[in-house]
C-alpha positions as CSV (number, residue, x, y, z in Angstrom):
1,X,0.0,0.0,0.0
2,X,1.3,3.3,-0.7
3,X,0.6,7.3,0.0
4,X,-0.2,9.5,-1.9
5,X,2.7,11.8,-1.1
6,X,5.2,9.0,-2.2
7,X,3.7,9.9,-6.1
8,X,3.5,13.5,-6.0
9,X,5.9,15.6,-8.3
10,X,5.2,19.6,-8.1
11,X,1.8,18.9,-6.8
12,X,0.6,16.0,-9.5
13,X,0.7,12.6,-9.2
14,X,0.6,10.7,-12.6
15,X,-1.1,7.2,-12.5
16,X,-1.2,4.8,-15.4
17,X,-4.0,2.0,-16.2
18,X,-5.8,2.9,-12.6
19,X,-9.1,1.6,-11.4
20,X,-11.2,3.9,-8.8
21,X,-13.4,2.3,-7.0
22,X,-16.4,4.0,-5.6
23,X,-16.4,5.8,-2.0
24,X,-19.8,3.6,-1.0
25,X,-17.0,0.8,0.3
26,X,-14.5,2.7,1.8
27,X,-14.1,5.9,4.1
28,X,-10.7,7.0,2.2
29,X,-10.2,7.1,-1.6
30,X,-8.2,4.5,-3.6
31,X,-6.5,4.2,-6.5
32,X,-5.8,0.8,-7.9
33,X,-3.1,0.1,-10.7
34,X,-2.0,-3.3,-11.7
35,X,0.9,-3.4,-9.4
36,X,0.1,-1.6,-6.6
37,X,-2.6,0.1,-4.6
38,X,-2.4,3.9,-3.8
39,X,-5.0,5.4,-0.5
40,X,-6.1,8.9,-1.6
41,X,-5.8,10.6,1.2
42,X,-3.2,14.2,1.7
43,X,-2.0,16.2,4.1
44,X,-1.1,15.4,8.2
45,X,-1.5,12.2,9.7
46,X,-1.5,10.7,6.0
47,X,0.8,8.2,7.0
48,X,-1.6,6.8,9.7
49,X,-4.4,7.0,8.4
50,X,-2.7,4.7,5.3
51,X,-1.3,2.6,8.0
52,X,-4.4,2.0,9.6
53,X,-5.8,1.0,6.1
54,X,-3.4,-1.0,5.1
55,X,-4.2,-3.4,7.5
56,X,-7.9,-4.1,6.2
57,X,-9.1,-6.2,3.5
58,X,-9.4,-4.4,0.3
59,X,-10.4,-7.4,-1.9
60,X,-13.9,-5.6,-1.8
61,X,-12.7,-3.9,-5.1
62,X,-15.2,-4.4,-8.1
63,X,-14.2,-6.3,-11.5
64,X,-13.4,-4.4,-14.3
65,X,-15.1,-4.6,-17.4
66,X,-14.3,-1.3,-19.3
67,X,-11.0,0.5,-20.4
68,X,-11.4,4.5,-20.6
69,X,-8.8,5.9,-23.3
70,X,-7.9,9.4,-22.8
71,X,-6.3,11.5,-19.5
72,X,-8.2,12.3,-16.8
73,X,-8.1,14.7,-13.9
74,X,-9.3,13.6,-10.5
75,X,-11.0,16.1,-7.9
76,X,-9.6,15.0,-4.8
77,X,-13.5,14.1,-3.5
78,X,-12.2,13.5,0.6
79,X,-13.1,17.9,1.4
80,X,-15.9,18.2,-0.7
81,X,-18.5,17.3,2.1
82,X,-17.3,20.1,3.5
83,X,-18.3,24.0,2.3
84,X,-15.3,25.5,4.4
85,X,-12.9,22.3,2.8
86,X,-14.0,23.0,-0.5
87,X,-12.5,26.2,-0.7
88,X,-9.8,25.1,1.4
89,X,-8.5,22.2,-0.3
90,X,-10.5,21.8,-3.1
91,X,-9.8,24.7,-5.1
92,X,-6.0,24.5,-4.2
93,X,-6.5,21.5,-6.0
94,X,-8.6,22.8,-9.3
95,X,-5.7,25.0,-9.6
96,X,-3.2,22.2,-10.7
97,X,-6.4,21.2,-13.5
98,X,-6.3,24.5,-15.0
99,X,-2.6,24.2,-15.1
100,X,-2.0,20.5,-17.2
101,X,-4.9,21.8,-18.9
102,X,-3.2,24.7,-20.7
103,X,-1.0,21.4,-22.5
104,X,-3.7,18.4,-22.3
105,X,-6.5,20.4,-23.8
106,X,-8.6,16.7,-23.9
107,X,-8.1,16.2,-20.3
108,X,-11.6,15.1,-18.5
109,X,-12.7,15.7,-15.1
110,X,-13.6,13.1,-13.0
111,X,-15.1,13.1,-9.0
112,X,-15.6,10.0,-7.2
113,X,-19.5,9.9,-7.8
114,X,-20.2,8.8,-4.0
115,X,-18.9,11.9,-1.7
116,X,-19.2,10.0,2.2
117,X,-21.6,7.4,2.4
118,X,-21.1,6.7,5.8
119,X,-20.6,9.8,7.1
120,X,-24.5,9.9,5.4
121,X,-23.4,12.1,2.6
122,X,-24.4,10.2,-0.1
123,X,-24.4,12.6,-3.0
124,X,-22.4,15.7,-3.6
125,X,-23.8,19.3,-2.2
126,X,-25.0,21.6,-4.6
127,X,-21.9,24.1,-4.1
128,X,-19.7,21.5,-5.0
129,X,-20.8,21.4,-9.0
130,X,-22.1,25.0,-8.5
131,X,-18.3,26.1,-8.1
132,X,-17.4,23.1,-11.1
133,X,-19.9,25.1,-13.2
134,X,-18.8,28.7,-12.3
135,X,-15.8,27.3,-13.0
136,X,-16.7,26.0,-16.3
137,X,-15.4,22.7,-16.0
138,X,-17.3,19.8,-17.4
139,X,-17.1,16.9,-15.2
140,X,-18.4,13.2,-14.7
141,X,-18.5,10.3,-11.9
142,X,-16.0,7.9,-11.7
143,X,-17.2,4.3,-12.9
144,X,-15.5,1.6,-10.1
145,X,-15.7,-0.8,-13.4
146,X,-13.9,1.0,-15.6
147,X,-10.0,1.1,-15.7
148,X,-8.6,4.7,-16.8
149,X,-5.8,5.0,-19.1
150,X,-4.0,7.8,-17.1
151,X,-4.8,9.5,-14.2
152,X,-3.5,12.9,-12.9
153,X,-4.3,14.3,-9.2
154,X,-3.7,17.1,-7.9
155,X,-3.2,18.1,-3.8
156,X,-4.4,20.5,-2.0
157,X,-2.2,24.0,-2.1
158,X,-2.5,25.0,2.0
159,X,-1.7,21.7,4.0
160,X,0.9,18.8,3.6
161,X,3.0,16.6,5.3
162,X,3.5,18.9,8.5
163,X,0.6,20.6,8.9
164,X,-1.7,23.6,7.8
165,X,-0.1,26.9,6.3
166,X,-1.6,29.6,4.0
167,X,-2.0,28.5,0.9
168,X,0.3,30.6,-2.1
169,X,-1.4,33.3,-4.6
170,X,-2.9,30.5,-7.2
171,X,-5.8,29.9,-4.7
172,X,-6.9,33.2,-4.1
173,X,-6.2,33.9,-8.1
174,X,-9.1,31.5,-8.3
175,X,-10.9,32.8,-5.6
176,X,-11.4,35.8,-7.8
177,X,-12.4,34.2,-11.1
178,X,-15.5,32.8,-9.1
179,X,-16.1,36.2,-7.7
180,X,-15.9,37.9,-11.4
181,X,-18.1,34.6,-12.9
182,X,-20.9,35.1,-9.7
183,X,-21.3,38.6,-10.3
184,X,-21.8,38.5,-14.1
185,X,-24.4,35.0,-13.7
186,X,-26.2,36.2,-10.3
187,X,-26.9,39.9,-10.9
188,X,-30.3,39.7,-8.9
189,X,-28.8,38.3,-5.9
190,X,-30.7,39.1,-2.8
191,X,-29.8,43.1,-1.1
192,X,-29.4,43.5,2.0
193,X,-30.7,46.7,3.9
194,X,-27.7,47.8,5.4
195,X,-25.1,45.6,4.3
196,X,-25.0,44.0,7.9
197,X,-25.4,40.2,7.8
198,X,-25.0,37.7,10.6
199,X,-24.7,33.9,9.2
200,X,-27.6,31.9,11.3
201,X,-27.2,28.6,12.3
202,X,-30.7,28.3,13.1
203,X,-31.7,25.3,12.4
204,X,-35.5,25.5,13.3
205,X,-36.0,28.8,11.9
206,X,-34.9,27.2,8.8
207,X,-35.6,23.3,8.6
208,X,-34.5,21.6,5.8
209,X,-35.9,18.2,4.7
210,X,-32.3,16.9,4.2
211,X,-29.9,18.7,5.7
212,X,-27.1,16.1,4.1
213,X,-28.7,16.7,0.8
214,X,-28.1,20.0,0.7
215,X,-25.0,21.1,3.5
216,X,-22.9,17.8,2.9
217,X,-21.6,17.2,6.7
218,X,-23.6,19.2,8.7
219,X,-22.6,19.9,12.4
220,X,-25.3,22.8,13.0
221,X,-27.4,20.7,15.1
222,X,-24.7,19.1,16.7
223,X,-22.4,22.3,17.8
224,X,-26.0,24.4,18.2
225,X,-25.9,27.8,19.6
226,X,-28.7,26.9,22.3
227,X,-29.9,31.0,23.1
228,X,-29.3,32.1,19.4
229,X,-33.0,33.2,19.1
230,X,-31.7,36.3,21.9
231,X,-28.5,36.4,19.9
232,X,-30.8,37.0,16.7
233,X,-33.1,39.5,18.4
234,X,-30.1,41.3,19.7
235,X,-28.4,41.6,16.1
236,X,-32.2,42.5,14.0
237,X,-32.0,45.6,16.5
238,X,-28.7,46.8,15.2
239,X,-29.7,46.3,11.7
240,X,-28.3,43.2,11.2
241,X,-30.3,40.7,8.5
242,X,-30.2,37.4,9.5
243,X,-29.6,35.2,6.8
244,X,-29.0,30.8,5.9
245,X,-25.7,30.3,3.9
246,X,-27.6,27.3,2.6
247,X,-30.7,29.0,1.1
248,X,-28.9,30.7,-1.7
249,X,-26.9,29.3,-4.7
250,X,-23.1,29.8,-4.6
251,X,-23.4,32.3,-7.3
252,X,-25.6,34.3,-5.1
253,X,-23.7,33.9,-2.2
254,X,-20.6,35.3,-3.1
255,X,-22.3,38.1,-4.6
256,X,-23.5,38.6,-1.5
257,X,-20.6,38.7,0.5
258,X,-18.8,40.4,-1.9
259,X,-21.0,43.6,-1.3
260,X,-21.2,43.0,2.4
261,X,-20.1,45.6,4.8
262,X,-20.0,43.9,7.8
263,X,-21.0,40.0,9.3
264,X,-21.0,38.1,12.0
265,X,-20.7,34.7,12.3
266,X,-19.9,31.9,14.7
267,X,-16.9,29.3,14.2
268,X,-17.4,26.7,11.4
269,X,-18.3,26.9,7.7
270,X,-19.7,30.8,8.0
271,X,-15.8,31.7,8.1
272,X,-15.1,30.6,4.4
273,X,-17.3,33.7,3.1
274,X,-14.9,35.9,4.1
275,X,-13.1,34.9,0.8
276,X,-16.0,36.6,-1.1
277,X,-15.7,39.6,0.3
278,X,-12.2,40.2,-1.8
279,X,-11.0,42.7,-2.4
280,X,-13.5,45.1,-0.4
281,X,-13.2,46.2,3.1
282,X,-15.2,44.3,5.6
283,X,-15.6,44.3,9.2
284,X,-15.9,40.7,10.4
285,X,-17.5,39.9,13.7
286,X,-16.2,36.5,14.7
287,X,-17.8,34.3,17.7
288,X,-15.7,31.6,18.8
289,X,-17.2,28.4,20.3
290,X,-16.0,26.5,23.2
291,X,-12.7,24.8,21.9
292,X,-13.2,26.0,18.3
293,X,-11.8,29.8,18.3
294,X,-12.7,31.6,15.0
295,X,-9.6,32.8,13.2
296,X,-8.2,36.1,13.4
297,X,-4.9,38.0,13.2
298,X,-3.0,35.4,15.4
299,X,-3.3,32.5,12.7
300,X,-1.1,33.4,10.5
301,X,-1.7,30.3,8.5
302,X,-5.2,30.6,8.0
303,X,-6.3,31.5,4.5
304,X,-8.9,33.7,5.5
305,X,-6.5,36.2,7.1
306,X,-3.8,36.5,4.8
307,X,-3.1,39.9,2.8
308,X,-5.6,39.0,0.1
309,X,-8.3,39.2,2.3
310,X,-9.7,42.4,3.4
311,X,-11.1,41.8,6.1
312,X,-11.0,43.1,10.3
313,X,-11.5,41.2,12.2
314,X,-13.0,41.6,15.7
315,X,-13.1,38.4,17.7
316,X,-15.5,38.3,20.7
317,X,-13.7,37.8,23.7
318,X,-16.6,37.0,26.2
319,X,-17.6,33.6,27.7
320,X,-19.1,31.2,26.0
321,X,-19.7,27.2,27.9
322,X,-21.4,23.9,27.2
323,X,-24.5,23.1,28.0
324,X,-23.1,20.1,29.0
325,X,-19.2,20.4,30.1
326,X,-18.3,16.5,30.2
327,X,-19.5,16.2,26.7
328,X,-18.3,19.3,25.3
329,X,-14.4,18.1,26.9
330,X,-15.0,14.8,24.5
331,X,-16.0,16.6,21.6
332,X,-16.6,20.1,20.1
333,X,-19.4,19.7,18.3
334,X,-21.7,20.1,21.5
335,X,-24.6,22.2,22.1
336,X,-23.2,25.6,24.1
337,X,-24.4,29.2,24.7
338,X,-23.0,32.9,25.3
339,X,-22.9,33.5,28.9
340,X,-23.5,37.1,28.9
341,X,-26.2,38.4,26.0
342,X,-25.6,42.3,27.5
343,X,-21.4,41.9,27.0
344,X,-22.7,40.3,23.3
345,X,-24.7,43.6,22.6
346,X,-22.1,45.5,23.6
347,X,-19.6,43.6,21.7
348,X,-21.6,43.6,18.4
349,X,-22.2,47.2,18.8
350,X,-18.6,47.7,17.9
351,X,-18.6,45.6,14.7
């Protein structure tokens, strides 16, 4: 079994006469060639998470019965359950398309058709081929059948072997394309009065009838803001208009942002639209959650506050607990609340 990283060459790996089999049987992507078997999977902790792997029985693999001439690019599909990921990584890793395509102008774009079935993310979000199509990039679904002439992958631009770091100028590059696409396809995207948005994470003020279906993984519930209906009421006061991230198109969401004058948002996906708001001024109120802070000035590393972006940051410095403490100290993604609603007001006030 080997890693990814062991066939990357200036961020592409080249793979020849490769079977993909579908992500229904397997948590981490794999690429199978006639000699040796490849895990998918990039960036720290690669190594044991391959390890781990490598030690289960992988003979699940279906025949093949077709061989696919050409060259083919494949999206890295592991952060694309993810609407903060997908910019993240995925577009780090569109970047390195765009580049072999300027010499393979035949190359086809492939995603592995299953996203995470169990994680019960069984089919891709809408932003992920809203981005593919702002993008103008024809794609199709892998077929775990088939057997692909040549492969190419490319890694994500802002993570590797040793950890997180801010990703170089190609991201944000593309960043911008998306931002110049959205604002000549979504013209009639939704004003706001004042330019003031805060990103809800209500989920009851908002229910969807599959949440999967249309947020990919989806910790809202899970990591819920239990007296956001004050925090709401508090923010509608100062002008703010409470809007769901998940009710517009991507197109319409980055036109959005990209007009915004201020926003406030908790920890979690909400932070990604920062990236729209390029290359505008924006003041970004930021609510950490216990054991997830937001990012500001201090991470350096962060793509969101690197030079490209810009964006203040003001990062509320109140308390904020779980509802339930032993539960939260296991994991995060735990119902908690603001401690103080008045030190909130006063906080947001500043914004």
């Amino acid at each position: 079994m080997h890693t990814l990283a062991s066939r990357i060459v200036d961020g592409i790996g080249v793979f020849e006469a490769v079977q993909i089999p579908d992500l229904r049987h397997t948590r981490v992507e794999q690429f199978i060639e006639p000699t040796m078997s490849t895990l998918i999977h990039y960036g720290k902790n690669s190594s044991v998470v391959v390890a781990n792997y490598a030690k289960k029985n992988l003979t699940w693999a279906k025949p093949t019965t077709v061989h696919v001439e050409g060259e083919f690019y494949y999206w890295y599909t592991g952060p694309l359950t993810n609407y903060y990921h997908t910019l993240l990584d995925g577009v780090g890793c569109l970047t390195h398309y765009f580049r072999l395509l300027k010499t393979r102008p035949n190359l086809r774009f492939i995603l592995n058709r299953t996203p995470r079935p169990k994680g019960g993310v069984t089919q891709h979000p809408p932003f992920v081929t809203e981005l593919l199509e702002l993008l103008d990039i024809p794609y199709e679904f892998t077929r775990d059948d088939a057997v692909y002439e040549r492969v190419y992958i490319g890694v994500p631009l802002g993570i590797n072997a040793k950890g997180r770091h801010r990703p170089p100028l190609a991201q944000y590059d593309l960043l911008r394309e998306c931002i110049r696409v959205a604002k000549m396809r979504a013209p009639a995207a939704p004003s706001l009065s004042e330019g003031k948005v805060y990103i809800s994470r209500r989920a009851h003020a908002n229910p969807l009838r599959d949440r999967k279906a249309t947020l990919g993984e989806d910790n809202t519930t899970k990591r819920g803001l239990t007296n956001e209906d004050s925090v709401v009421e508090i923010l509608t006061q100062l002008g703010y208009d409470e809007i769901f991230g998940e009710n517009y198109t991507l197109a319409e969401k980055i036109v959005i942002f990209n007009s915004m004058r201020k926003y406030i948002s908790t920890a979690g996906a909400g932070v990604a639209n920062m990236l729209w708001t390029m290359p505008n001024e924006c003041s970004v109120g930021g609510i950490h959650t216990p054991g997830f802070p937001f990012p500001s000035d201090g991470h350096t590393k962060h793509i969101c506050t690197g030079p490209e972006v810009n964006c203040t940051i003001n990062t509320y410095t109140g308390k904020v607990l779980f509802v339930d403490p032993v539960a939260g100290a296991k994991n995060y993604n735990s119902p908690w609340y603001i401690n103080n609603l008045a030190a909130f007001r006063e906080w947001a006030e500043r914004i």
